[in-house]
TORKOL-4160 file (C-alpha; in steps of 0.2 Angstrom, whole numbers, padded with zeros to 4 digits, m for minus):
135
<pt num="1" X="0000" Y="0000" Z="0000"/>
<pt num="2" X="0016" Y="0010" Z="m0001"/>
<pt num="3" X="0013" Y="0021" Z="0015"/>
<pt num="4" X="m0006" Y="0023" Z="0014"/>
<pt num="5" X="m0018" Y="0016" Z="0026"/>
<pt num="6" X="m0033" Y="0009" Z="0020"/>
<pt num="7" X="m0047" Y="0021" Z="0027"/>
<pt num="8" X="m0066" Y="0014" Z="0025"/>
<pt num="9" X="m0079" Y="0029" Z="0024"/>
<pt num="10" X="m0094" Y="0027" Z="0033"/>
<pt num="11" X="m0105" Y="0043" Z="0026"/>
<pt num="12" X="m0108" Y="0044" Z="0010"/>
<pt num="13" X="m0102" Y="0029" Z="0005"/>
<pt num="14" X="m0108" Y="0010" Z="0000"/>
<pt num="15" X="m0107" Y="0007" Z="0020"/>
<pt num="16" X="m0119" Y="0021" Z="0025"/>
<pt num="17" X="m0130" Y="0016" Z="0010"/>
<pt num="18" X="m0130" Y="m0002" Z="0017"/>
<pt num="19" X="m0133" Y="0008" Z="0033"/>
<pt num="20" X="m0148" Y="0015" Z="0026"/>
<pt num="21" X="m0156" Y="m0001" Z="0017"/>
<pt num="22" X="m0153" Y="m0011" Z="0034"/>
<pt num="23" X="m0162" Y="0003" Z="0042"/>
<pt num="24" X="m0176" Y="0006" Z="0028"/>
<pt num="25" X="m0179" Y="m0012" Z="0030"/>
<pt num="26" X="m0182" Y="m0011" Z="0049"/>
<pt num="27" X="m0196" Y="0004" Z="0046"/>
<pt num="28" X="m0201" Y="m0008" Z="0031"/>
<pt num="29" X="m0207" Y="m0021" Z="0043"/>
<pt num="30" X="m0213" Y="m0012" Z="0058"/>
<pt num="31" X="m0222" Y="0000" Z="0047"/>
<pt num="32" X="m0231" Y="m0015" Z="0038"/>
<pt num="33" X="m0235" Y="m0022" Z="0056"/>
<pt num="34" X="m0242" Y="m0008" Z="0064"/>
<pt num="35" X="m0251" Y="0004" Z="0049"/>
<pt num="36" X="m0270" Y="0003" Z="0047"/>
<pt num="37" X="m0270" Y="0016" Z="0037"/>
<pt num="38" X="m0264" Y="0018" Z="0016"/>
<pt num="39" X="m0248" Y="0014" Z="0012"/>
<pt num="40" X="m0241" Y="0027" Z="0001"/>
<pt num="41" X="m0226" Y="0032" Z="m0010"/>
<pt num="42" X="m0223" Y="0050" Z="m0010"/>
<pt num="43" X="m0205" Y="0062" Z="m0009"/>
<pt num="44" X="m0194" Y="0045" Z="m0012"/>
<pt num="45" X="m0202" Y="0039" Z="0005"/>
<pt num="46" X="m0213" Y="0025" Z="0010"/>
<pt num="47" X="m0228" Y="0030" Z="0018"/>
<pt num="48" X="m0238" Y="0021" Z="0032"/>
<pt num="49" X="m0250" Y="0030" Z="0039"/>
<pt num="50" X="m0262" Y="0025" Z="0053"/>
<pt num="51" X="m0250" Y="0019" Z="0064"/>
<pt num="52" X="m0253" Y="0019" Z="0082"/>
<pt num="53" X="m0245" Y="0032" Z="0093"/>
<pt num="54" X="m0233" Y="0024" Z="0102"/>
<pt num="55" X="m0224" Y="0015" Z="0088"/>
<pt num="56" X="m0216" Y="0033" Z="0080"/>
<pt num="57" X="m0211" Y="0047" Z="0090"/>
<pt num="58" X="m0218" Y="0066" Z="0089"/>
<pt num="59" X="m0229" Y="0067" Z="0075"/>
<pt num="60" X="m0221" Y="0054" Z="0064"/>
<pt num="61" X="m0201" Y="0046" Z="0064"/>
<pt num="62" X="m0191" Y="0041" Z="0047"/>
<pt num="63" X="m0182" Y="0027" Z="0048"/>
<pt num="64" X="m0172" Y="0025" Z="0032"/>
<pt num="65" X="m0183" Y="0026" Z="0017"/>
<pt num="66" X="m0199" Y="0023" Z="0027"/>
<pt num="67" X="m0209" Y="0037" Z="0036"/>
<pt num="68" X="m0221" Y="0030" Z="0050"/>
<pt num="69" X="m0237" Y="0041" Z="0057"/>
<pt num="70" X="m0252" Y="0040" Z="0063"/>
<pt num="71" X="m0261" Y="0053" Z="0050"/>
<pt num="72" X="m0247" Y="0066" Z="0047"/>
<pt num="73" X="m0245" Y="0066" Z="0028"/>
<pt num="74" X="m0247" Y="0084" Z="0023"/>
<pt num="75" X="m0234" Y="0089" Z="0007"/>
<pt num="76" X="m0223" Y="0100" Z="0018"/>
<pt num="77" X="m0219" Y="0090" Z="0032"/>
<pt num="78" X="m0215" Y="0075" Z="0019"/>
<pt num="79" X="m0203" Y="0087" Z="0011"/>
<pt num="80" X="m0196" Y="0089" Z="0028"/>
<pt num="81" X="m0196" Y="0071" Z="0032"/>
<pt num="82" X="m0188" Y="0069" Z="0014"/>
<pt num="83" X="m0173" Y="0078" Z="0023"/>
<pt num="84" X="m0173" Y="0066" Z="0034"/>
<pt num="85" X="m0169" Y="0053" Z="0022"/>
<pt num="86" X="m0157" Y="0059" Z="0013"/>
<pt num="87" X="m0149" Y="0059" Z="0031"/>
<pt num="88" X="m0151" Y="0043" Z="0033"/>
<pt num="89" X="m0142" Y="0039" Z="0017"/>
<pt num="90" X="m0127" Y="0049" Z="0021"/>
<pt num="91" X="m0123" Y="0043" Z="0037"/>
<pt num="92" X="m0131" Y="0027" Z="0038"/>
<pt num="93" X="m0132" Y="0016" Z="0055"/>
<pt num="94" X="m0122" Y="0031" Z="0063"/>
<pt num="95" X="m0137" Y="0044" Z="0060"/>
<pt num="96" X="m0148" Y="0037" Z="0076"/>
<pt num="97" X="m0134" Y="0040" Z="0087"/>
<pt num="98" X="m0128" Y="0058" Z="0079"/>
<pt num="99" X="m0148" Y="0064" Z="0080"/>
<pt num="100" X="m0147" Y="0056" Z="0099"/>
<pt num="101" X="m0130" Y="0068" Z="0102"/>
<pt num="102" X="m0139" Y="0083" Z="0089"/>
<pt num="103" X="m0150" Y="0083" Z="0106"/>
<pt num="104" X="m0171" Y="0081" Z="0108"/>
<pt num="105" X="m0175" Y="0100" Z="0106"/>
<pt num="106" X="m0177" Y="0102" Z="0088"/>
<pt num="107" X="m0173" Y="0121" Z="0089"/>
<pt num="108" X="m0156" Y="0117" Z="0093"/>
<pt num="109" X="m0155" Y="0099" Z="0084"/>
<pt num="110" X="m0143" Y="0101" Z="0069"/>
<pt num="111" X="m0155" Y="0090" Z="0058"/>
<pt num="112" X="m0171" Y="0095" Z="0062"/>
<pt num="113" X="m0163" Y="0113" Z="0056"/>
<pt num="114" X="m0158" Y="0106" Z="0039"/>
<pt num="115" X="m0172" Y="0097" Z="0036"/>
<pt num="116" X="m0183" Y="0115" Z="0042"/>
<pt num="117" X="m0190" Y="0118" Z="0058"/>
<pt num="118" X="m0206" Y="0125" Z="0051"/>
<pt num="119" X="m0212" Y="0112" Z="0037"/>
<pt num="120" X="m0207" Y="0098" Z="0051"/>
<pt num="121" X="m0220" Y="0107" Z="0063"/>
<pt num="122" X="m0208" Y="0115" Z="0076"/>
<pt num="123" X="m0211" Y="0134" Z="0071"/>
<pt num="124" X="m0229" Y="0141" Z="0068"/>
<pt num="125" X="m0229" Y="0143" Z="0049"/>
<pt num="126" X="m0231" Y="0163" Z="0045"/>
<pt num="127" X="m0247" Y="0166" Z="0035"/>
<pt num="128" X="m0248" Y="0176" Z="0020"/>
<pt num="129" X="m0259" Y="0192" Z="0017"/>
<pt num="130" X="m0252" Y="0199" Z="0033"/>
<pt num="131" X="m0245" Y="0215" Z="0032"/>
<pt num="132" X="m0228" Y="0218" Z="0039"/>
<pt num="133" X="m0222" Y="0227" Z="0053"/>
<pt num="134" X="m0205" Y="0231" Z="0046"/>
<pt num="135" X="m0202" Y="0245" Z="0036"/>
């Protein structure tokens, strides 16, 4: 190897992405376990809806491809949760335990940031029509 060390990347690489399918898998079968409600493809995500409350956190959890909820399916927050998979693909098995260090207050949580506080529900969503009070 003439002086180099062999280094293995795990984001953004076949590993993460194995990451990611092990994980999409996961969401794959406790989603098709738990959903009573349609099962949807929408924003490169799998959809099941109708799931109870205690099987996915806050209003809805993305676990590699899959996106488990009880009935939180509007178009911006699948954008968000879109984010979110694109997250997973980068970094794999390693993103549960960078979100778990990122911290559970989603105002300070690095990706719940990126993927927008607003469209993920963690920020009231300014209305439009209302005039503004800057100049």
């Amino acid at each position: 190897m003439s002086g180099r060390m062999l280094r293995i990347r795990l984001t953004d690489s076949p590993v993460s992405r194995a990451g990611y399918w092990w994980a999409t898998l996961v969401g794959f079968i406790w989603g098709f376990i738990w959903s009573t409600g349609p099962i949807e493809r929408r924003h490169g995500l799998i959809i099941f809806s109708g799931m109870p409350k205690w099987t996915f956190g806050r209003g809805g959890s993305c676990v590699g491809g899959c996106y488990l909820t009880g009935r939180n399916t509007g178009e911006r927050v699948l954008g968000h949760e879109a984010v979110h998979r694109r997250q997973w693909r980068t970094y794999g098995m390693l993103f549960p335990l960078l979100y778990l260090i990122a911290g559970r207050n989603p105002l300070k949580n690095r990706f719940e940031i990126e993927a927008g506080l607003e469209a993920g529900g963690y920020l009231p969503t300014p209305r439009r029509g209302r005039a503004s009070n800057t100049p």
